[in-house]
KOLKESE-205661 format. One line per field, with one value per residue (C-alpha): x, y, z. Coordinates in nm, 2 decimals. Layout:
c1 [X / ...]
c2 [Y / ...]
c3 [Z / ...]
% end
This chain:
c1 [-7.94 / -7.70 / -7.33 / -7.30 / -6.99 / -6.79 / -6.83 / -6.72 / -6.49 / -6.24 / -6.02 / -6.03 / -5.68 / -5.84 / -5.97 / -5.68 / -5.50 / -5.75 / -6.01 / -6.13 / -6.37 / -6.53 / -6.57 / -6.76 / -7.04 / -7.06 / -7.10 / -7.33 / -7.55 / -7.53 / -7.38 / -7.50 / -7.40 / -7.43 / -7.16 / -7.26 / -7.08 / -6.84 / -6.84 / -6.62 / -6.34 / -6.43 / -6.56 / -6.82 / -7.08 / -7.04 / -7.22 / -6.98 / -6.99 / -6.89 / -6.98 / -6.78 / -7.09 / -7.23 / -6.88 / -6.79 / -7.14 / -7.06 / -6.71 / -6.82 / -7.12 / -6.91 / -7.22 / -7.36 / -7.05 / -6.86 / -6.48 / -6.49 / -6.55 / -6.22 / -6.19 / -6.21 / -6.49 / -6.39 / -6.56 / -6.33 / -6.01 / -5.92 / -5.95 / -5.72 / -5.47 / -5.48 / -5.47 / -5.67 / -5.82 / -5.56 / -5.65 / -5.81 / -6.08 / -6.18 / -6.51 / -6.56 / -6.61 / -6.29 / -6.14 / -6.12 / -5.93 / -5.70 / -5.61 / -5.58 / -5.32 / -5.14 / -5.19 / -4.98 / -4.69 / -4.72 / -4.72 / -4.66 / -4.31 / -4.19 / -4.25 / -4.10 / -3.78 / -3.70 / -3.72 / -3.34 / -3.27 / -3.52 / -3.33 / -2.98 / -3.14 / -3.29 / -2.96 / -2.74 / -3.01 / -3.01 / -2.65 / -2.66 / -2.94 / -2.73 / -2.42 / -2.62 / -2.82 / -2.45 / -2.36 / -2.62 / -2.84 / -3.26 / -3.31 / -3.62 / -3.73 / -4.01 / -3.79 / -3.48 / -3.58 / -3.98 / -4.02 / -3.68 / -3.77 / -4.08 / -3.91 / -3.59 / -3.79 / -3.96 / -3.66 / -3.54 / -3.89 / -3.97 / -3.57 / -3.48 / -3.10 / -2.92 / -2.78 / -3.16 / -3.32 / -3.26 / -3.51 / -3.81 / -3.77 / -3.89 / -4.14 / -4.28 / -4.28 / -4.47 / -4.72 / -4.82 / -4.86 / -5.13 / -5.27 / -5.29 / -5.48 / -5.72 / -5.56 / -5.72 / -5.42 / -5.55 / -5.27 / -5.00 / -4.77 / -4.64 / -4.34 / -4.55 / -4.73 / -4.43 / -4.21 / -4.52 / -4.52 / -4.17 / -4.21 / -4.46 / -4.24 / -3.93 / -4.16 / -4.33 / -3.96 / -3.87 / -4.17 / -4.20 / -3.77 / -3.82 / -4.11 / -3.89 / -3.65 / -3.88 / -4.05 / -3.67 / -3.63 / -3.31 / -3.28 / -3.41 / -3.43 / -3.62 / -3.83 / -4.17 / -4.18 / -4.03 / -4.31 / -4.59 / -4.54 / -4.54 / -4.85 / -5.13 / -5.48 / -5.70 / -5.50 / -5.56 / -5.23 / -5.15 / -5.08 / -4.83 / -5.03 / -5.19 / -4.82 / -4.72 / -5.09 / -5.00 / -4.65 / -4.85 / -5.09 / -4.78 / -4.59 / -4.88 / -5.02 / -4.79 / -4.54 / -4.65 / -4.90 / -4.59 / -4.41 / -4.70 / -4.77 / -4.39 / -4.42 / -4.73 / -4.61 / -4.34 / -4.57 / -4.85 / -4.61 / -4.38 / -4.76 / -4.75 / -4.45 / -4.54 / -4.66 / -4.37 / -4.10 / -4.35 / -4.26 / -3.91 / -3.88 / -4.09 / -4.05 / -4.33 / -4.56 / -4.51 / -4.73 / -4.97 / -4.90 / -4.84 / -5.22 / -5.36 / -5.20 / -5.30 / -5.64 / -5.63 / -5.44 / -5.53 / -5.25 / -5.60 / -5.87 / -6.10 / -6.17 / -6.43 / -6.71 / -6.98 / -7.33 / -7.51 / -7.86 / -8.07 / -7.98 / -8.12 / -7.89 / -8.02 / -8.35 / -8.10 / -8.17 / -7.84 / -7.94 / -7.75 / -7.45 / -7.35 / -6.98 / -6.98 / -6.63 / -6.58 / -6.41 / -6.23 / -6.04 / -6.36 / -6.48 / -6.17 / -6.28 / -6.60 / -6.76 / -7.01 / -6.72 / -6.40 / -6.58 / -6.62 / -6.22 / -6.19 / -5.99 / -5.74 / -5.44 / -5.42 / -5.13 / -5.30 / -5.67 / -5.80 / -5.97 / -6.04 / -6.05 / -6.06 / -6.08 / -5.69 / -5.69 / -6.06 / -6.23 / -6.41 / -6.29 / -6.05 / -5.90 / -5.58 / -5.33 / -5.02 / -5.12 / -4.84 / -4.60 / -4.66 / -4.68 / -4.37 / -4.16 / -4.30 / -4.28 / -3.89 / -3.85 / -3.98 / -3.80 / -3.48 / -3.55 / -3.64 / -3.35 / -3.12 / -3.27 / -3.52 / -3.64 / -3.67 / -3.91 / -4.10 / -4.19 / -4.52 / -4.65 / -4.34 / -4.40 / -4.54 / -4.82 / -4.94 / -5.30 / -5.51 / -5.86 / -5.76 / -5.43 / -5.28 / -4.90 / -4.64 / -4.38 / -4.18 / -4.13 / -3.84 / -3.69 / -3.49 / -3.35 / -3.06 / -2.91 / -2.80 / -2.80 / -2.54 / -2.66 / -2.80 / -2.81 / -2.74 / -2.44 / -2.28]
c2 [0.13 / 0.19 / 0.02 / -0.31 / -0.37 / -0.56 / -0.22 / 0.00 / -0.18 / 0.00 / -0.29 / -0.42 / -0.42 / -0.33 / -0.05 / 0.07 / 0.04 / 0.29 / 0.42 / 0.63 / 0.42 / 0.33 / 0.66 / 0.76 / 0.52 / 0.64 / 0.99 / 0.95 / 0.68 / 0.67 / 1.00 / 0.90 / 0.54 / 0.27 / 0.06 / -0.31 / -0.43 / -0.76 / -0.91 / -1.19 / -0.94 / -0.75 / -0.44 / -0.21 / -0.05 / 0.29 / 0.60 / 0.72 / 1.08 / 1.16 / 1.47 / 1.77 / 1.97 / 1.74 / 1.70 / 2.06 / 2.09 / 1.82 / 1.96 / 2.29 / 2.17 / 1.99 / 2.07 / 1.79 / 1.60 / 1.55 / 1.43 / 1.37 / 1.02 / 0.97 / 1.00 / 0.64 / 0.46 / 0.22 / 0.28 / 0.40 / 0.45 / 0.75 / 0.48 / 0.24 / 0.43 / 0.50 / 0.86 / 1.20 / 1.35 / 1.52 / 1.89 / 1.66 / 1.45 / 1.76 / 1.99 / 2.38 / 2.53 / 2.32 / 2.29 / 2.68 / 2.75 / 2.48 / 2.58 / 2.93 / 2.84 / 2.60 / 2.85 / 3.13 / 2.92 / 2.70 / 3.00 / 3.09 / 3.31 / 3.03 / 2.77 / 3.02 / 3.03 / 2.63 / 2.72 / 2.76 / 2.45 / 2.23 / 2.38 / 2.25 / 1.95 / 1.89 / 1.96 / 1.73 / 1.44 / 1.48 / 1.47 / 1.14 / 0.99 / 1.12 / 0.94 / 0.64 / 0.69 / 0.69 / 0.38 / 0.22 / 0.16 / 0.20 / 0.47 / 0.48 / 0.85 / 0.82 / 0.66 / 0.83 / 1.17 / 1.27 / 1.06 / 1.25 / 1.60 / 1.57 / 1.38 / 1.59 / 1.90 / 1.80 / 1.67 / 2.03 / 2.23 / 2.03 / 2.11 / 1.75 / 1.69 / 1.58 / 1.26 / 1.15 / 1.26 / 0.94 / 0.76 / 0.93 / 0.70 / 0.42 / 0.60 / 0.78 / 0.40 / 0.29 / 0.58 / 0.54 / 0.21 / 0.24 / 0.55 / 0.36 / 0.10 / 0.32 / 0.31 / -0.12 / -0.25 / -0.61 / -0.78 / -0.51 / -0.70 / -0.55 / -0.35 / -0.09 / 0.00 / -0.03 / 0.26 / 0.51 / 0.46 / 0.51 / 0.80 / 0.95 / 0.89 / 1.10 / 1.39 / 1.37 / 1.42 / 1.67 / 1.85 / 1.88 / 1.96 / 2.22 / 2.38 / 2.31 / 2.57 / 2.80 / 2.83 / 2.86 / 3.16 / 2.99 / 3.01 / 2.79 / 2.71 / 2.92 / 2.57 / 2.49 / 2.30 / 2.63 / 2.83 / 2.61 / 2.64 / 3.00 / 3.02 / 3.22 / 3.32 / 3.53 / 3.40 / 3.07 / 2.87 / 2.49 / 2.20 / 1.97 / 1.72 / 1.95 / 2.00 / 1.68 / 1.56 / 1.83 / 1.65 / 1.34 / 1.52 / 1.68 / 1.37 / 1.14 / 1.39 / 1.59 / 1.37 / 1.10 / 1.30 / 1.56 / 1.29 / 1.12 / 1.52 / 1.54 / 1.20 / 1.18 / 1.54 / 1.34 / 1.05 / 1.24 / 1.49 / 1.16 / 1.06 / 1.41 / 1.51 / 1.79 / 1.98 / 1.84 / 2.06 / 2.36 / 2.31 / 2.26 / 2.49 / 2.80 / 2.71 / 2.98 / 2.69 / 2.47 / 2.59 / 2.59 / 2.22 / 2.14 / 2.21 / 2.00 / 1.74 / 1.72 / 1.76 / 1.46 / 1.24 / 1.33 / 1.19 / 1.19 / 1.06 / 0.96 / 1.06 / 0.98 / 1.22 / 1.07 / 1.24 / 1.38 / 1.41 / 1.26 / 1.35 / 1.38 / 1.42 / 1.42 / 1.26 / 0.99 / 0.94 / 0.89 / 0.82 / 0.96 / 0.84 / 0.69 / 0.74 / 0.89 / 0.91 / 1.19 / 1.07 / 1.38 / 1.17 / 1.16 / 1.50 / 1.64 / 1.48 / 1.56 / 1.70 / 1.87 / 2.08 / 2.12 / 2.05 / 1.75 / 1.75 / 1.71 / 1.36 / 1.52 / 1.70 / 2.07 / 2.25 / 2.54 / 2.50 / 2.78 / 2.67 / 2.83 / 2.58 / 2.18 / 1.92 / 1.76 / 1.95 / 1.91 / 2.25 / 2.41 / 2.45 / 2.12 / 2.28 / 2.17 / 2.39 / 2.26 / 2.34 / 2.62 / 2.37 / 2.07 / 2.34 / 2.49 / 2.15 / 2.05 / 2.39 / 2.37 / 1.95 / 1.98 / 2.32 / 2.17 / 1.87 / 1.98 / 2.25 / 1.95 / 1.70 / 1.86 / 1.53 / 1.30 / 1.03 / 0.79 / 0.41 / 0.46 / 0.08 / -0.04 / 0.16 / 0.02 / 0.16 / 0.17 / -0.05 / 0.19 / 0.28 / 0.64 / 0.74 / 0.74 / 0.72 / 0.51 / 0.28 / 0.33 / 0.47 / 0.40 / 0.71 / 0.71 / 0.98 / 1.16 / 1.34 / 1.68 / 1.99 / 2.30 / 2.46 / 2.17 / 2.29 / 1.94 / 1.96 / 2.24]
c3 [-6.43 / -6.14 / -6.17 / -5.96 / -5.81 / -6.07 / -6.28 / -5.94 / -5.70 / -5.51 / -5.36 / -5.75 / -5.87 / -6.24 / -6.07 / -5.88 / -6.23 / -6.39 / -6.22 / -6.48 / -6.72 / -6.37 / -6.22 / -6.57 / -6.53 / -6.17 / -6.31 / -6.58 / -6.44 / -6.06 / -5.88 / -5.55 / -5.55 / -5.24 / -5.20 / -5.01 / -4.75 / -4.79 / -4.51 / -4.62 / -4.66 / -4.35 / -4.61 / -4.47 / -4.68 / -4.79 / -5.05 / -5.35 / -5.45 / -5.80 / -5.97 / -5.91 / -5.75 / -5.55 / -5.38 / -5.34 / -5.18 / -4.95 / -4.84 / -4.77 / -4.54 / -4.27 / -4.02 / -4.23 / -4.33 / -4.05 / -4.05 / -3.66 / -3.72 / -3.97 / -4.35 / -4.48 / -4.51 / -4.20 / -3.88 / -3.58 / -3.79 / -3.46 / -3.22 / -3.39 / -3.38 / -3.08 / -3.10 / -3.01 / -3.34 / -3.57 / -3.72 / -4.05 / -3.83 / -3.66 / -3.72 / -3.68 / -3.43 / -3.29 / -3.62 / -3.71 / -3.40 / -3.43 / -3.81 / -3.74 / -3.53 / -3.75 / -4.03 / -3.83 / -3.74 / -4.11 / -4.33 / -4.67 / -4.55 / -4.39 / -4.61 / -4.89 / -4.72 / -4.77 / -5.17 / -5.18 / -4.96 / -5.19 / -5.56 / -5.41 / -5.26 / -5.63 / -5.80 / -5.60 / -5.64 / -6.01 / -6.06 / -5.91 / -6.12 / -6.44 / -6.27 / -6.22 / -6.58 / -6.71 / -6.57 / -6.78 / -6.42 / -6.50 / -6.29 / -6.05 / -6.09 / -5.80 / -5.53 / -5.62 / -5.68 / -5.70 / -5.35 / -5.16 / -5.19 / -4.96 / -4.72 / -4.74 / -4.69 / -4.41 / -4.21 / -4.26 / -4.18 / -3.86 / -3.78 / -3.77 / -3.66 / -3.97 / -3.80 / -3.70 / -4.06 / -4.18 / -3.98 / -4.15 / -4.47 / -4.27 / -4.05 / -4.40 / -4.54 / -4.24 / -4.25 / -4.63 / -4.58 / -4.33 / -4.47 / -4.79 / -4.63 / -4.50 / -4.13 / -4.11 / -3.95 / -4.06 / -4.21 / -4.16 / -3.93 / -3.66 / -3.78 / -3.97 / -3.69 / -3.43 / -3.68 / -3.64 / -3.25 / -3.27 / -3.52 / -3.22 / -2.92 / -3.14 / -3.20 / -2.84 / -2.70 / -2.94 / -2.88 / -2.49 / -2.50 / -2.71 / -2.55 / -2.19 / -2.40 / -2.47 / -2.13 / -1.97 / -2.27 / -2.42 / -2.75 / -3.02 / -3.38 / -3.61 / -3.73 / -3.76 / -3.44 / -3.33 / -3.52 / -3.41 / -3.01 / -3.01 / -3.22 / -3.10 / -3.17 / -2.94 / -2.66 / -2.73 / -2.79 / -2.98 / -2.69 / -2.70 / -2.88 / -3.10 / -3.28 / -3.24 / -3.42 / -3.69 / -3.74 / -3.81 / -4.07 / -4.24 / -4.31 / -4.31 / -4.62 / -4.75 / -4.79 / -5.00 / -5.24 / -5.27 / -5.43 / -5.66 / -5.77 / -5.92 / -6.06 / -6.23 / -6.38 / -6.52 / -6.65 / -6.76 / -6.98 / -7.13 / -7.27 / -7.40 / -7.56 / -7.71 / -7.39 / -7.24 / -7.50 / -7.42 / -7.01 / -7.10 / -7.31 / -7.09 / -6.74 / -6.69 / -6.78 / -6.47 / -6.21 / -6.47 / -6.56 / -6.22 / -6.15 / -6.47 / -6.41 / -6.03 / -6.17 / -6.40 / -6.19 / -5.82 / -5.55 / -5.27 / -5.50 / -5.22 / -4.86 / -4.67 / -4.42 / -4.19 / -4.21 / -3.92 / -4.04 / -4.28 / -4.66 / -4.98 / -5.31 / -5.63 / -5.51 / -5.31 / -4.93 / -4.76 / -4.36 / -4.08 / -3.93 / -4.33 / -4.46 / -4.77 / -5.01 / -5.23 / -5.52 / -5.61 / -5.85 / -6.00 / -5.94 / -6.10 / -6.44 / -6.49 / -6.81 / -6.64 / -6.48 / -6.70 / -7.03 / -7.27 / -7.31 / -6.91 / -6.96 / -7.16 / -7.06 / -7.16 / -6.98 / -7.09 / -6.91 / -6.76 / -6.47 / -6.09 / -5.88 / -5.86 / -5.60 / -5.55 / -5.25 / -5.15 / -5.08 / -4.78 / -4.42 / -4.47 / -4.81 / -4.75 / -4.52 / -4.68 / -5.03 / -5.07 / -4.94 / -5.19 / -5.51 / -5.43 / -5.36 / -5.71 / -5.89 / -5.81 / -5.87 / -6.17 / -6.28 / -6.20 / -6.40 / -6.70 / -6.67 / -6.71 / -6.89 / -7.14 / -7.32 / -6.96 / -7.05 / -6.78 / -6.89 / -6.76 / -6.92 / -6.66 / -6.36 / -6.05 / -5.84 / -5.51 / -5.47 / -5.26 / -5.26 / -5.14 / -5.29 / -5.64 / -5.68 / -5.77 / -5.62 / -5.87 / -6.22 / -6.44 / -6.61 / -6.90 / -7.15 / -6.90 / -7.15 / -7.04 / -7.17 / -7.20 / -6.91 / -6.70 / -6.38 / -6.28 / -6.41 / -6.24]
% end
């Protein structure tokens, strides 16, 4: 018998709470399930992937699961915002150009080079939070520490001045905000959309003066903007709005999902204390622990392709033209995949691959950017406070039917060590 909607609702705030119960029944019961439309709340209908096959099939066959028509499961999310398709709502043969590019200017070497700037970053925010731990203040480890780095980062990769990096906390706020409503601006209000036209307009200027620079041969920062402009492939080279559509992909998801990765590291290793004095203990163990727990608790747990042909999955017809989400939140728990222990977290799972960061042509291009942000958060946190703990039952999250993070997450158990790098 196939779930009904009061067993599988994505706008439910039970659901959005824990999904996980939910995205069983899905799995065992109804793999390829239909989702009606509700009219009343202006909900469009929609098919719900959930094994871990059946969506890795899916992702790596974008000549039949397109993301040219947006990556929610509302229609026309490109046009209302207003914007020419971004590298993410863009099929091959388009999209491999396009990301070859980005991949030559975004690379690994650069994005390596940041590792220092992030440790000291780290360090200075943490000696705050124990100053404001010691003050007897409930510290909010998302906002005030997980939630910065990303931000931080990118201010310094996209060679933001100094004096204007503080306007990307509201732009970033704006952004998530949309994103996390699946880009329906119904019921935003007008000021979350207004900070992302302004975010645009900043990067449009900055964009077109720096490649005035560059043309006149005068010399320039070494940033990504930098990097990105004097990409080329073949001959072929990014435009203008190509970079500045990349800066909105980079902070609209690598900013956000950076953050929930740190904190749900946090959350997920309080709940496991044991594994958590193993990672403090042998910081050798956090990339490692870094990719369970993005297994088990995916930042993206949902995006959406649109299909171009007629389809038939598991004996389901899905008809062209249908949205269809792949719940890689799901995916990423499945039995049938990582075993009958795939709900637990084991920092010591040996697994090849997973779905946090989808798979395919669209795997995602900043990958090597969010693990090394969160590799050196977390290494610097548990270098000065060992025994951190997160009141997970107090925390607040976000209410998306995409995203999983937090708005915030009280922290508690500052106490130093020795050699707490925090400390000195």
């Amino acid at each position: 018998m196939a779930p009904s909607t009061k067993t599988f609702d994505p706008f439910d705030p039970a659901f959005l709470r824990d999904p996980y119960p939910a995205y069983s029944v899905l799995r065992d019961s109804d793999p390829v399930h239909f989702h009606p439309a509700d009219p009343d709340h202006d909900r469009p209908e929609f098919w719900a992937l959930s094994r871990y096959a059946d969506i890795v099939a899916a992702v790596r066959e974008p000549e039949s699961f397109s993301s040219a028509h947006g990556l929610t499961f509302y229609a026309d999310e490109i046009a209302a915002l207003g914007l020419a398709p971004t590298l993410v709502m863009m099929d091959p043969p388009e999209h491999s150009l396009k990301r070859r590019l980005v991949a030559s200017g975004f690379s690994p070497r650069r994005v390596a080079q940041t590792e220092d700037t992030i440790r000291s970053f780290a360090r200075e925010r943490l000696a705050e939070l124990a100053e404001r731990a010691r003050s007897g203040e409930t510290v909010d480890i998302h906002s005030l520490y997980s939630a910065t780095i990303p931000t931080f980062v990118l201010g310094f990769l996209l060679g933001i001045p100094a004096a204007d990096r503080p306007r990307l906390d509201p732009w970033v706020s704006a952004l998530t905000t949309i994103q996390d409503n699946g880009f329906a601006f119904g019921g935003l209000g007008t000021s979350a959309v207004s900070a992302v036209a302004e975010m645009f307009e900043y990067f449009g200027e900055l964009i077109a003066s720096r490649r005035e620079d560059i043309d006149a041969g005068r010399e320039v920062p070494d940033d990504l903007i930098t990097g990105l402009l004097r990409a080329e492939y073949d001959g072929e080279q990014l435009s203008d709005w190509d970079v500045l559509g990349f800066c909105f992909v980079i902070v609209a998801g690598g900013n956000d999902t950076t953050g929930n990765l740190i904190s749900h590291t946090i959350a997920q290793l309080t709940e496991h204390p044991e594994q958590r004095a193993e990672v403090a203990a042998n910081p050798g163990l956090i990339t490692g622990a870094l990719m369970e727990c993005l297994r088990r608790e995916s930042s993206v747990q949902a995006l959406a392709r649109t299909t171009t042909r007629e389809l038939s999955i598991s004996g389901v017809r899905i008809p062209e033209g249908s949205k269809v989400m792949m719940y890689y939140g799901s995916g990423n728990r499945d039995e049938r995949e990582f075993g009958p222990d795939a709900a637990e977290l084991n920092i010591h799972r040996e697994f090849t691959s997973h779905l946090a960061f989808s798979q395919g042509p669209h795997f995602c291009i900043g990958s090597h950017f969010a693990k090394l942000q969160a590799r050196v958060a977390l290494e610097e946190l548990y270098a000065a406070f060992p025994a951190i703990s997160a009141d997970v039952g107090g925390a607040r999250r976000i209410e998306s039917p995409f995203t999983r993070g937090f708005r915030n997450l009280p922290a508690y158990d500052f106490a130093a060590t020795a050699s707490s790098t925090a400390a000195g």
